[in-house]
BALOBA-1460 file (C-alpha; in Angstrom, 3 decimals):
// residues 327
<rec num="1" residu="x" x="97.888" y="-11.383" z="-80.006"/>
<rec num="2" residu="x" x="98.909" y="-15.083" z="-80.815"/>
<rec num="3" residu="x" x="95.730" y="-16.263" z="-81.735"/>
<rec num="4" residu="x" x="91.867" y="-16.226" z="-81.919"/>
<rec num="5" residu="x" x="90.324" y="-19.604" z="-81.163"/>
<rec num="6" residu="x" x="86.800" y="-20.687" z="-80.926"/>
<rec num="7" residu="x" x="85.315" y="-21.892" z="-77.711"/>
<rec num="8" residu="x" x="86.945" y="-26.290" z="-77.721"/>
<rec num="9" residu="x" x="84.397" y="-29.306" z="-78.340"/>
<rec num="10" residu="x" x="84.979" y="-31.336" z="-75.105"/>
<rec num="11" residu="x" x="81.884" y="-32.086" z="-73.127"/>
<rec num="12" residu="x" x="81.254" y="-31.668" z="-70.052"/>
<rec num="13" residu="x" x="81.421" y="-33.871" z="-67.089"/>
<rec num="14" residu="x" x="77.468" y="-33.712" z="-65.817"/>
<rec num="15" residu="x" x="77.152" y="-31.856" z="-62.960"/>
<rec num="16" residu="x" x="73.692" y="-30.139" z="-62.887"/>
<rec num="17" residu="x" x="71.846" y="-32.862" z="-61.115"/>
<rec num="18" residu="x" x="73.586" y="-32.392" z="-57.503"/>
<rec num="19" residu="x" x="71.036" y="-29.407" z="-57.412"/>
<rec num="20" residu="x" x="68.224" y="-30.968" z="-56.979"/>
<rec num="21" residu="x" x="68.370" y="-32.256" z="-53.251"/>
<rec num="22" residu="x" x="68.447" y="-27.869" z="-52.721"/>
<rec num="23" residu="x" x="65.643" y="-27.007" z="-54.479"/>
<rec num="24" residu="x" x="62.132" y="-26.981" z="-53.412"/>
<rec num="25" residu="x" x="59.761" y="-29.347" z="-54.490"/>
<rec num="26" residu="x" x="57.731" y="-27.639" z="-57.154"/>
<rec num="27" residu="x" x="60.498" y="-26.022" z="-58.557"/>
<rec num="28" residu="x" x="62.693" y="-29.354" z="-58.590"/>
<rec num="29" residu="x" x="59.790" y="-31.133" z="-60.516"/>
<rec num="30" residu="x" x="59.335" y="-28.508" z="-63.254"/>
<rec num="31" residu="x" x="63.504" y="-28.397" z="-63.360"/>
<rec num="32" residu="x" x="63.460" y="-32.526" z="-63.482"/>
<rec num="33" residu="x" x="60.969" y="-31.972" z="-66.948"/>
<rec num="34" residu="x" x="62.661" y="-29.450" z="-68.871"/>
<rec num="35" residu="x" x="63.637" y="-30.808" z="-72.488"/>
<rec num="36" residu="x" x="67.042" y="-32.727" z="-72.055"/>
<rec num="37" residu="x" x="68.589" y="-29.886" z="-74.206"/>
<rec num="38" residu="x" x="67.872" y="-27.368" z="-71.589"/>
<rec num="39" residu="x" x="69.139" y="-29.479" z="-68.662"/>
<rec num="40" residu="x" x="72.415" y="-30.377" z="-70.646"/>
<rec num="41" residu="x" x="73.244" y="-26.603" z="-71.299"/>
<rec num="42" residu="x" x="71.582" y="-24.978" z="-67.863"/>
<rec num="43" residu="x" x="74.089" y="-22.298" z="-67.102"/>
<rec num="44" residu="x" x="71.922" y="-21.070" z="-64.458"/>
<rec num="45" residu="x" x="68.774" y="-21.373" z="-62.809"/>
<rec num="46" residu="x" x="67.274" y="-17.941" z="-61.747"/>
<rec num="47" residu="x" x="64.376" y="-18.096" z="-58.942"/>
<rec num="48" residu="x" x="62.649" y="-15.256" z="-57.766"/>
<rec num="49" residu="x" x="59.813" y="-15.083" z="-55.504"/>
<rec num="50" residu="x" x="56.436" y="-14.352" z="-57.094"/>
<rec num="51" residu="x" x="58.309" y="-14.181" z="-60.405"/>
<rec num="52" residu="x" x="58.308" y="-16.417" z="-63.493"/>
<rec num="53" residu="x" x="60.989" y="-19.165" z="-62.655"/>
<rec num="54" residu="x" x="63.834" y="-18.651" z="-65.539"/>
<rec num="55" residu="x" x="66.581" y="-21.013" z="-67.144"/>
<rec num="56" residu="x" x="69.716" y="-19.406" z="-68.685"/>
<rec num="57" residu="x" x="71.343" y="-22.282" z="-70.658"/>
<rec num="58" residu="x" x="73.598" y="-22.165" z="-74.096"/>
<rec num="59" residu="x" x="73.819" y="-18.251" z="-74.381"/>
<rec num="60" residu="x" x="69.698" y="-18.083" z="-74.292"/>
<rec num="61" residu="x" x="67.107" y="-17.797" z="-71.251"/>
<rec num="62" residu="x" x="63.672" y="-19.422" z="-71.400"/>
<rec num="63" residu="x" x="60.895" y="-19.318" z="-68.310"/>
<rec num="64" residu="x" x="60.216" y="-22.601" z="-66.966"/>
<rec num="65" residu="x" x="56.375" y="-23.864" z="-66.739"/>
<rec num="66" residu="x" x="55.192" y="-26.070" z="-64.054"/>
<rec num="67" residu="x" x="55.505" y="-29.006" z="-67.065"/>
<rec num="68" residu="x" x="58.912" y="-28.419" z="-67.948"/>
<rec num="69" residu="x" x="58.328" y="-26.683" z="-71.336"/>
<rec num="70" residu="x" x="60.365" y="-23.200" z="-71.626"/>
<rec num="71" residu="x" x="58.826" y="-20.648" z="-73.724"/>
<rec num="72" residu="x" x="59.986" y="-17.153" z="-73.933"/>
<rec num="73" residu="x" x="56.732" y="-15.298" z="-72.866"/>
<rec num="74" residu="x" x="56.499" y="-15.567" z="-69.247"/>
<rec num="75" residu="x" x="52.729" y="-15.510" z="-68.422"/>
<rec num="76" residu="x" x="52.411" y="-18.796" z="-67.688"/>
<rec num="77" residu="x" x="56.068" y="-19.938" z="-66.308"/>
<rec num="78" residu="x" x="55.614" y="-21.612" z="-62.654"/>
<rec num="79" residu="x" x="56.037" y="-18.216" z="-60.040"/>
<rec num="80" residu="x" x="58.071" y="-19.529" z="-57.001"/>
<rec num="81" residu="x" x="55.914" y="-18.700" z="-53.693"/>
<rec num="82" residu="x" x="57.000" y="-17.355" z="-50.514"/>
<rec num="83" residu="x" x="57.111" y="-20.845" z="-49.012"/>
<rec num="84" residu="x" x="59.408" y="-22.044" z="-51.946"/>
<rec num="85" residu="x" x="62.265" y="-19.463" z="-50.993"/>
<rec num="86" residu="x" x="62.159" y="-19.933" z="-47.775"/>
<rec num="87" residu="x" x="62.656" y="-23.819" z="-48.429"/>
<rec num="88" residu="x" x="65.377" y="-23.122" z="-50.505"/>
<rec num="89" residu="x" x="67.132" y="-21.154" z="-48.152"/>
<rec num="90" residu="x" x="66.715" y="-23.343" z="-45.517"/>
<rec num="91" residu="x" x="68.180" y="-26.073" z="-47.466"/>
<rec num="92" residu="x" x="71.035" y="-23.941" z="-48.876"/>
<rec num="93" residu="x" x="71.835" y="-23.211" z="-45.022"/>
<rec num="94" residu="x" x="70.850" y="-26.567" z="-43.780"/>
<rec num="95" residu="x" x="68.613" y="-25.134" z="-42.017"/>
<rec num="96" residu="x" x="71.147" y="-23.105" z="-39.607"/>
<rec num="97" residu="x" x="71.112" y="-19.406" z="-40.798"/>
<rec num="98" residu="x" x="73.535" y="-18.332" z="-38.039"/>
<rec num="99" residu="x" x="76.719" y="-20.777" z="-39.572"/>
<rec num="100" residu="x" x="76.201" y="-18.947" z="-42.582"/>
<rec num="101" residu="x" x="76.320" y="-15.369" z="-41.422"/>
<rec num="102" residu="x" x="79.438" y="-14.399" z="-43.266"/>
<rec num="103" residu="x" x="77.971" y="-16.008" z="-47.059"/>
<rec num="104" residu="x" x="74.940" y="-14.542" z="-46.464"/>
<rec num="105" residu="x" x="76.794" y="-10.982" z="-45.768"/>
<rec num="106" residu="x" x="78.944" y="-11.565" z="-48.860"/>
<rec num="107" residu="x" x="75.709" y="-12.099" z="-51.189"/>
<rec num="108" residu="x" x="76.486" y="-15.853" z="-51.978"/>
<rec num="109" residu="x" x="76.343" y="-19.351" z="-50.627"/>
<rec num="110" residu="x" x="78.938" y="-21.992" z="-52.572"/>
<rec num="111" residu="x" x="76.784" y="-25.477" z="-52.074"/>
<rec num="112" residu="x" x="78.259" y="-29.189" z="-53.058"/>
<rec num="113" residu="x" x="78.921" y="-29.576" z="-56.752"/>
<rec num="114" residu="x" x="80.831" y="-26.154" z="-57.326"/>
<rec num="115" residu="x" x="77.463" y="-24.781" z="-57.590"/>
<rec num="116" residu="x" x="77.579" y="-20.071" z="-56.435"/>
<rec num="117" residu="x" x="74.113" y="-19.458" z="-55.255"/>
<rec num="118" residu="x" x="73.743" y="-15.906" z="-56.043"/>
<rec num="119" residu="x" x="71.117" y="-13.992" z="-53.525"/>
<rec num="120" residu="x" x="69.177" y="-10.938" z="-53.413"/>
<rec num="121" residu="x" x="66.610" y="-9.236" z="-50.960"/>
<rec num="122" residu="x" x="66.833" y="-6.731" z="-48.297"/>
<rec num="123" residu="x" x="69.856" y="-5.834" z="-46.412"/>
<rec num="124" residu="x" x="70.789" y="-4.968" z="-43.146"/>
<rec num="125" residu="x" x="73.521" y="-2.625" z="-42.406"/>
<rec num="126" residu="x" x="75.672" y="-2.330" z="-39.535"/>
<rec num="127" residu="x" x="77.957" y="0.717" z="-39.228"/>
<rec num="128" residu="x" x="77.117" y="1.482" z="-42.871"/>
<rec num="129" residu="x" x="78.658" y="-1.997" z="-44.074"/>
<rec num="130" residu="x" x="76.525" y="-4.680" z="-45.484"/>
<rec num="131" residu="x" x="75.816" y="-7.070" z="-42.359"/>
<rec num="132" residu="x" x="74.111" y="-9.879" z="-44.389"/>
<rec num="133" residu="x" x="70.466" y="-9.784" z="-46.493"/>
<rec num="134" residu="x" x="67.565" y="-10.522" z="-44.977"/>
<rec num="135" residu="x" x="64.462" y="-11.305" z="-46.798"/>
<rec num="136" residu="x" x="66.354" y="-13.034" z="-49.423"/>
<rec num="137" residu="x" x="63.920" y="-13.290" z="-52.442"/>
<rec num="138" residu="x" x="65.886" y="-13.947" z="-55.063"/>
<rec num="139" residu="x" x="68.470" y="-17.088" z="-55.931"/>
<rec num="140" residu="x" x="70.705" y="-17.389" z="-59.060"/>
<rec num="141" residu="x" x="72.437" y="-21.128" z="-58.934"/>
<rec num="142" residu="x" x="74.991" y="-21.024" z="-61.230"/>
<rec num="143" residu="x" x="76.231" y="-24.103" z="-62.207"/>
<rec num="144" residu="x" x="79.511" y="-25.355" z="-62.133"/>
<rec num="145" residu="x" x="81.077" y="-27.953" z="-64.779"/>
<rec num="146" residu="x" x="83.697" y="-29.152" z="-65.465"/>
<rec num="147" residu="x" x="84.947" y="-29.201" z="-69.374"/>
<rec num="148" residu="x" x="88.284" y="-31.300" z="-69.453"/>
<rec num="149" residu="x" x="90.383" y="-30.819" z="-72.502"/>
<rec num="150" residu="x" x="89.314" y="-27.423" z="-72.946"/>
<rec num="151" residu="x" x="92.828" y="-26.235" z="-71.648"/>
<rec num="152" residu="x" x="94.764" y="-27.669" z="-74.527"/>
<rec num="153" residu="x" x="93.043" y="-24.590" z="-76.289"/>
<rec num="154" residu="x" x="95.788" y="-22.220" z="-74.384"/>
<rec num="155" residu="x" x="97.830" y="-24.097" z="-72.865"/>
<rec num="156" residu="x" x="100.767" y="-24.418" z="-75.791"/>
<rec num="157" residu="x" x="100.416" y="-20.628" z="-75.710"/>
<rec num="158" residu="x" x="101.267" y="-20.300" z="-71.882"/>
<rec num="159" residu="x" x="104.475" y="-22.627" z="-72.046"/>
<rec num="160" residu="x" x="107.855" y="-20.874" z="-70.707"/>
<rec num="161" residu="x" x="110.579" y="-23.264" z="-72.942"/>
<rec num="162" residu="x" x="113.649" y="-21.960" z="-70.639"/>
<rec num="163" residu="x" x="112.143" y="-22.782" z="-67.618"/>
<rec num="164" residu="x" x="109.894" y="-25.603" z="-68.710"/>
<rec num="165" residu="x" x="106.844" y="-24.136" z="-67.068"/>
<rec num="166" residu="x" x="103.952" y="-22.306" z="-67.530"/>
<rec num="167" residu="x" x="104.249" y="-18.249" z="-67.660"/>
<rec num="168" residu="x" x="102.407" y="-16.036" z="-65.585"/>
<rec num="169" residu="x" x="98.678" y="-15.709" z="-66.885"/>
<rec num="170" residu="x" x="95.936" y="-13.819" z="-66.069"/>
<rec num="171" residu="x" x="92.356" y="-15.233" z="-68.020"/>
<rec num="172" residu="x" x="90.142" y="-11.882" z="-68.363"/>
<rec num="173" residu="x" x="86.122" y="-12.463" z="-68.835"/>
<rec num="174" residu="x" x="83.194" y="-11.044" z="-68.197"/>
<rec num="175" residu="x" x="80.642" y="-13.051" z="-65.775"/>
<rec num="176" residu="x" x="79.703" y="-16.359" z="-66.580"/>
<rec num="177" residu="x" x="81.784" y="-16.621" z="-69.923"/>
<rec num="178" residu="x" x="83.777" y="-19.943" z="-68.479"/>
<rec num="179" residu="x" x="87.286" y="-18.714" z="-66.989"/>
<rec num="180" residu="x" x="86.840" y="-20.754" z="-64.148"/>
<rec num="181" residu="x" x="86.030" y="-23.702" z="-65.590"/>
<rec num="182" residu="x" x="89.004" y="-23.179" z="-68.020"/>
<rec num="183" residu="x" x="91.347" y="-22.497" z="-65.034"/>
<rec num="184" residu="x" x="90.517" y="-25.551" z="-63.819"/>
<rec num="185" residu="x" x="91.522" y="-27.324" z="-66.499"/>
<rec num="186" residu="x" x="94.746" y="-25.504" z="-66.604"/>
<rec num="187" residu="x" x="95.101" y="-26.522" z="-63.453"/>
<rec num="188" residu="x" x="94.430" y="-30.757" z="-63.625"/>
<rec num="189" residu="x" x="96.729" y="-30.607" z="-67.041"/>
<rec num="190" residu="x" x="99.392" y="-29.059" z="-65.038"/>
<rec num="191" residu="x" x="99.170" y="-31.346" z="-61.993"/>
<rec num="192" residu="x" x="98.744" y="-34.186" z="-63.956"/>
<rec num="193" residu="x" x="101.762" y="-33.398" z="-66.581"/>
<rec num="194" residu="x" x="99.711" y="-32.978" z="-69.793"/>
<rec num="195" residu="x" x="102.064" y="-31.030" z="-71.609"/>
<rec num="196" residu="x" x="101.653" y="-30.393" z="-74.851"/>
<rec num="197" residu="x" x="105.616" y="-31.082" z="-75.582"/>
<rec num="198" residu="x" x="107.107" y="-34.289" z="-74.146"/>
<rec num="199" residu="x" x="110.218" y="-32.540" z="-72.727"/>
<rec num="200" residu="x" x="108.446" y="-31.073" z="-69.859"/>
<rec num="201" residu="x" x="108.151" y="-34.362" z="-68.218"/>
<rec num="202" residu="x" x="105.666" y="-34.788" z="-65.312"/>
<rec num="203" residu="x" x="103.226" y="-32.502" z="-63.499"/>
<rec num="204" residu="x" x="103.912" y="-29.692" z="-61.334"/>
<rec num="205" residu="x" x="102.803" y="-29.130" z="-57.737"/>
<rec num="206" residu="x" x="100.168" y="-26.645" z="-58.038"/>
<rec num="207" residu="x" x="98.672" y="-24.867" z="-54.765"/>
<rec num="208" residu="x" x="94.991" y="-23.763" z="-55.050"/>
<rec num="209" residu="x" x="93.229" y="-20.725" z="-52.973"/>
<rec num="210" residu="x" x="89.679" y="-21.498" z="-53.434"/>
<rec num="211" residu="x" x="87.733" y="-18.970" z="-51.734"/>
<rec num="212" residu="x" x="84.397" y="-18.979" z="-52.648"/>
<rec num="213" residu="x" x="84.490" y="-23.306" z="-53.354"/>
<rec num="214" residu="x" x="84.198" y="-22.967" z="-56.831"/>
<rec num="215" residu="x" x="87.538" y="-24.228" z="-58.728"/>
<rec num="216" residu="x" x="87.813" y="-27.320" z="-56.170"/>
<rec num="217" residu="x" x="84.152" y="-27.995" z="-55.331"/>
<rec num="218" residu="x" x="86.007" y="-29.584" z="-51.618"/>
<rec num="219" residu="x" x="83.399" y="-30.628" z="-49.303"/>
<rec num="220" residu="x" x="85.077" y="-30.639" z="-46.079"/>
<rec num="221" residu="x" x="88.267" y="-29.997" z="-47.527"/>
<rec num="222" residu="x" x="88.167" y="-32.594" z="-50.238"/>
<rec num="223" residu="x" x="88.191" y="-31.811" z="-53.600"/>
<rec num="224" residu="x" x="85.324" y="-32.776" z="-55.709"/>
<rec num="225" residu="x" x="86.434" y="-31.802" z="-58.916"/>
<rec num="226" residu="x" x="89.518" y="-33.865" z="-60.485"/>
<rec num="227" residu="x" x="92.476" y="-30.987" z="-60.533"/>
<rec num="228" residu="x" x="95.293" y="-33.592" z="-60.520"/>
<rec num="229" residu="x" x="97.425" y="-35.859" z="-58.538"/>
<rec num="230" residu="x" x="99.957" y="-32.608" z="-57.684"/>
<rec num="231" residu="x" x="97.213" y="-30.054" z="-56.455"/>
<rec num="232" residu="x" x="96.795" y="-28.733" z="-52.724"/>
<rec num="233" residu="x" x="93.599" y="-27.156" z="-52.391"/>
<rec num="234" residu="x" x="93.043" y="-24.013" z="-49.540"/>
<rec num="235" residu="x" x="89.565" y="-23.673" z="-49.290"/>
<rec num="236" residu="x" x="86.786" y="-21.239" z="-48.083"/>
<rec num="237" residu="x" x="90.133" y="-18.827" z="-47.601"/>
<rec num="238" residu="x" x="90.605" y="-14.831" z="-48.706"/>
<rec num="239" residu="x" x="92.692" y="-14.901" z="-51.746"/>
<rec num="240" residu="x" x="95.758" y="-13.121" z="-50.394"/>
<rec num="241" residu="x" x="96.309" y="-14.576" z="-47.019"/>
<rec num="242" residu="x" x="95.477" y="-18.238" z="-48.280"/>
<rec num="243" residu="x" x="98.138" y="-17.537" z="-51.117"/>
<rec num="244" residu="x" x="100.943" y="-16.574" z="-48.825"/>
<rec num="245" residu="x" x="99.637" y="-19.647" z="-46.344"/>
<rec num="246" residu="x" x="100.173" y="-21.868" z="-49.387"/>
<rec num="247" residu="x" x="103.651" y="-20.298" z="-50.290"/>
<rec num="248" residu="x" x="105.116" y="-20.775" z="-46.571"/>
<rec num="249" residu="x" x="103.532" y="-24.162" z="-45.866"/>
<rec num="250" residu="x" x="103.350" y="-25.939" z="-49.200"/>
<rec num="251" residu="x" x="105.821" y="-25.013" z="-51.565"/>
<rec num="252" residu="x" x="103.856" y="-25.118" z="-54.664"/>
<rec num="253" residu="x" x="105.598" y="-24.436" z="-58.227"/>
<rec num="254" residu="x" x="102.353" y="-22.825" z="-59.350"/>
<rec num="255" residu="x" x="99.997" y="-20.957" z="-57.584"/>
<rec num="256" residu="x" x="96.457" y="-20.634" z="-59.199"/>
<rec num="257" residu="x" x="93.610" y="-18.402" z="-57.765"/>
<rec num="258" residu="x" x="90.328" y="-17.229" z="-59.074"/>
<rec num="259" residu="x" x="89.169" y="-13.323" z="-59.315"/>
<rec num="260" residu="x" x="91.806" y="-11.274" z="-58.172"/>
<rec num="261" residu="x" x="91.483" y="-7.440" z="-58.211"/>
<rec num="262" residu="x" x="92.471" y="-5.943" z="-54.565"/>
<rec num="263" residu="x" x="95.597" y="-4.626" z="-53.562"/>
<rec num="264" residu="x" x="95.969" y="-7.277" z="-51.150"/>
<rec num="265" residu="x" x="95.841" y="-9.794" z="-54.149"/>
<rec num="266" residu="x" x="98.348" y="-7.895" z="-55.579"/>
<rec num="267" residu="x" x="100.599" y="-7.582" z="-52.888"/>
<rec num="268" residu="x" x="100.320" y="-11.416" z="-52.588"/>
<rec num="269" residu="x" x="101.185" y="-12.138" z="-56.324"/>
<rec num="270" residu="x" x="104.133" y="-10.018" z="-55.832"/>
<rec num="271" residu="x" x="105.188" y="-12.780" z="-52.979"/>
<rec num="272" residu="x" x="104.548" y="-15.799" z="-55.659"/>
<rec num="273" residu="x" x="106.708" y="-13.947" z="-58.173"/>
<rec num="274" residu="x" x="109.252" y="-13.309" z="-55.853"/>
<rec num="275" residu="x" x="109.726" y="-16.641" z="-54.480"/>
<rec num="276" residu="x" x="109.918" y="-18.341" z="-57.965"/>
<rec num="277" residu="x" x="106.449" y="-19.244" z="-58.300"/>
<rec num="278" residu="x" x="104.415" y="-19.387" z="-61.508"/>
<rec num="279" residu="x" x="101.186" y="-17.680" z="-61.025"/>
<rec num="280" residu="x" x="97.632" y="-18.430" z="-62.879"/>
<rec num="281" residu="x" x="94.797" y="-16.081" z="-62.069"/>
<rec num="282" residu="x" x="91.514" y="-14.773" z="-63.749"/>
<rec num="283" residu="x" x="89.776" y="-11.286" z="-63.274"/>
<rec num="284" residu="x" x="86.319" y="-9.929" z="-64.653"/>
<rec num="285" residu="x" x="86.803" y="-7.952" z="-67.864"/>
<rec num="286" residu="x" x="85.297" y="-7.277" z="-70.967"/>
<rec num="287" residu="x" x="88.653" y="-7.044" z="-72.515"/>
<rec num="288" residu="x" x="92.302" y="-6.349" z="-71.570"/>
<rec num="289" residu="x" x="92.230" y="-2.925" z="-71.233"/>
<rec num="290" residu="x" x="88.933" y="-3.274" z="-69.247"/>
<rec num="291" residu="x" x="90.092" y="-5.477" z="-66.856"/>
<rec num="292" residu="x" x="93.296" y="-3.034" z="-66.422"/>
<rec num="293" residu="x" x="91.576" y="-0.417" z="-65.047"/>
<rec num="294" residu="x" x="91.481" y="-1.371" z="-61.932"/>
<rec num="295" residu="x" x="94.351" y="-0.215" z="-59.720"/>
<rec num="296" residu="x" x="95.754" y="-3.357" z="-58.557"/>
<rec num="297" residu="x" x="95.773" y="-5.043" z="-61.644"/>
<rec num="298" residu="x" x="96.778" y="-2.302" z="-63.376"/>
<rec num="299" residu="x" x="100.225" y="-1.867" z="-61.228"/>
<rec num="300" residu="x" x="100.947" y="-5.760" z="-61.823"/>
<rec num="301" residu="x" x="100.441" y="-5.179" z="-65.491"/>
<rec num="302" residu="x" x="103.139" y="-1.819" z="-65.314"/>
<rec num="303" residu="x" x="105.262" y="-4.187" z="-63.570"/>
<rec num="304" residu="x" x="104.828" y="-6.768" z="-65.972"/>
<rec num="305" residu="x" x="104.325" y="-9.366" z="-63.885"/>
<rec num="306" residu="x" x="101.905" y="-11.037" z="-66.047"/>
<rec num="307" residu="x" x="103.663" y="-12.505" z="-69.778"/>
<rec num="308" residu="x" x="100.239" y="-13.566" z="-70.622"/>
<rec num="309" residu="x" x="96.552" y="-12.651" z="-70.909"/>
<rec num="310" residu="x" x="93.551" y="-15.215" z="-72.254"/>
<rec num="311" residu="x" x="90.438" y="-13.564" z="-73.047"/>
<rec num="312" residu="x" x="87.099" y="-15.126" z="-73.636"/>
<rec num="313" residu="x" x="84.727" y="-13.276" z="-75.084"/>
<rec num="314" residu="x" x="81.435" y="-14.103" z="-77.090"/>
<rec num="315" residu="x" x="81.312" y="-14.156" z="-81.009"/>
<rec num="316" residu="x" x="79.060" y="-14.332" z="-83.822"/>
<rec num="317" residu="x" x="81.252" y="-17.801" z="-83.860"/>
<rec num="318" residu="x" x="80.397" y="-18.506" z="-80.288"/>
<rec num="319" residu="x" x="82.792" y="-18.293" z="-77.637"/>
<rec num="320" residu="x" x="86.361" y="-16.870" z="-78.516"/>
<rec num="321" residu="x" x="89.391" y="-17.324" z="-76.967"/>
<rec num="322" residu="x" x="92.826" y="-14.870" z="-77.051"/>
<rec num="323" residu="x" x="95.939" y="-14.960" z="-76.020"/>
<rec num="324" residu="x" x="97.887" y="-12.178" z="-75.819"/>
<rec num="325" residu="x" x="101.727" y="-11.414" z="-75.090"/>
<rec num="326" residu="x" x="102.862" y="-9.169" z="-72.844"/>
<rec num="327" residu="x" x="103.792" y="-5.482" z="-75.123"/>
């Protein structure tokens, strides 16, 4: 290990308030009146049909009333009605269901802002394989930010001197701890040439494969979040082929992608390394050896493909970060 950081001090660029054109009117009011604390730190906003509305924000939850306040007990949180969720998801879909067969079969819907929309309900099958959910009931908007500066945490860590680059990296964390967000960061100091050492001159050209919307926030195709002057975004495309689209068609010097696991991931980092290309990824993972275990990963790891692995993990300190070297 190199070191053991705590989670940086930057604050975030606001972002929450581009959900509230999506969300129903009751439910957008009680949102609009939570204590400014709460809105600053909303991490995600869980609504459920018939079931106290909740608010996950700074590592706690609370359950929203109809006046904004957030106790704990849920009695008498404001319970989202039938009429509510089906709002929502017509506004989610704008109002076309059928354009959004393949989110709705994959369990999510990426909206303007970054924003995952998480859903839940009943499913329909079609040759045993998930077709898309039907009765959707439940919604978890996660909410995307964006934290600038929190790269210079790693990023001296990552640094290749020989090649004056960045190594390969994977960032391992469980749901919702912030690899993303810190990815993205990597990814606009990159671009941009924020090196922590003045002899790396100026940025890189970095080639993004933003599948589910999330690092870029593009709405049709154009970046809403700031990842540098340098960056090529592929958007809305699988992982592996929009990685080997982005090494034959725009020659990037690092290629950054978010959630690999599948052997077709692999089998398209392979290409990167091959062709010269420094790769940044994340994957979910308690820890290291967690995040290992799966098959892919594990068989870029024997390979030693990766020189680098971040993990972010929670603390009695708050958030922690790690960097580990390759054994």
């Amino acid at each position: 290990m190199i070191e053991n950081r705590t989670t940086p001090t930057s604050q975030p660029q606001e972002n929450a308030g581009t959900i509230y054109p999506l969300l129903p009117p009751a439910v957008r009011e009680a949102v609009r009146r939570m204590p400014a604390a709460v809105l600053e730190g909303m991490e995600e906003l869980r609504i459920r049909e018939g079931r106290p509305l909740e608010v996950v924000y700074g590592g706690r939850y609370g359950f929203i009333r109809s006046d904004g306040r957030t106790d704990r007990p849920p009695e008498e949180a404001y319970r989202p009605t039938r009429q509510d969720c089906g709002l929502l998801l017509e506004l989610l879909t704008r109002h076309s269901l059928y354009s959004f067969e393949e989110e709705l079969r994959r369990g999510f819907i990426t909206v303007e802002g970054g924003h995952r929309v998480g859903l839940a309900g009943r499913t329909v099958l079609e040759d045993g394989r998930v077709k898309q959910i039907r009765d959707v009931s439940g919604f978890n908007l996660r909410i995307a930010r964006e934290l600038r500066g929190c790269g210079l945490r790693v990023l001296p860590d990552l640094l290749d001197p020989a090649e004056r680059t960045v190594r390969h990296t994977l960032i391992i964390s469980p749901p919702g701890y912030g690899k993303t967000t810190l990815l993205r960061d990597l990814i606009r100091m990159i671009s941009t040439g924020e090196w922590p050492v003045p002899e790396y001159g100026g940025g890189r050209k970095v080639g993004v494969v933003d599948e589910r919307s999330e690092l870029a926030a593009s709405v049709r195709g154009v970046p809403r979040f700031d990842l540098g002057p340098r960056t090529d975004v592929m958007d809305g495309c699988p992982k592996a082929e929009g990685m080997l689209m982005m090494i034959r068609s725009m020659s990037p010097e690092v290629l950054a992608v978010d959630e690999i696991g599948r052997p077709e991931d692999a089998a398209a980092v392979h290409e990167a390394v091959h062709a010269g290309i420094r790769v940044l990824a994340t994957a979910h993972g308690s820890n290291r050896e967690d995040a290992l275990r799966r098959p892919a990963l594990r068989e870029l790891a024997a390979e030693g493909v990766f020189s680098r692995y971040v993990v972010l993990r929670k603390g009695t300190a708050g958030l922690q970060v790690s960097t580990f070297k390759e054994a």
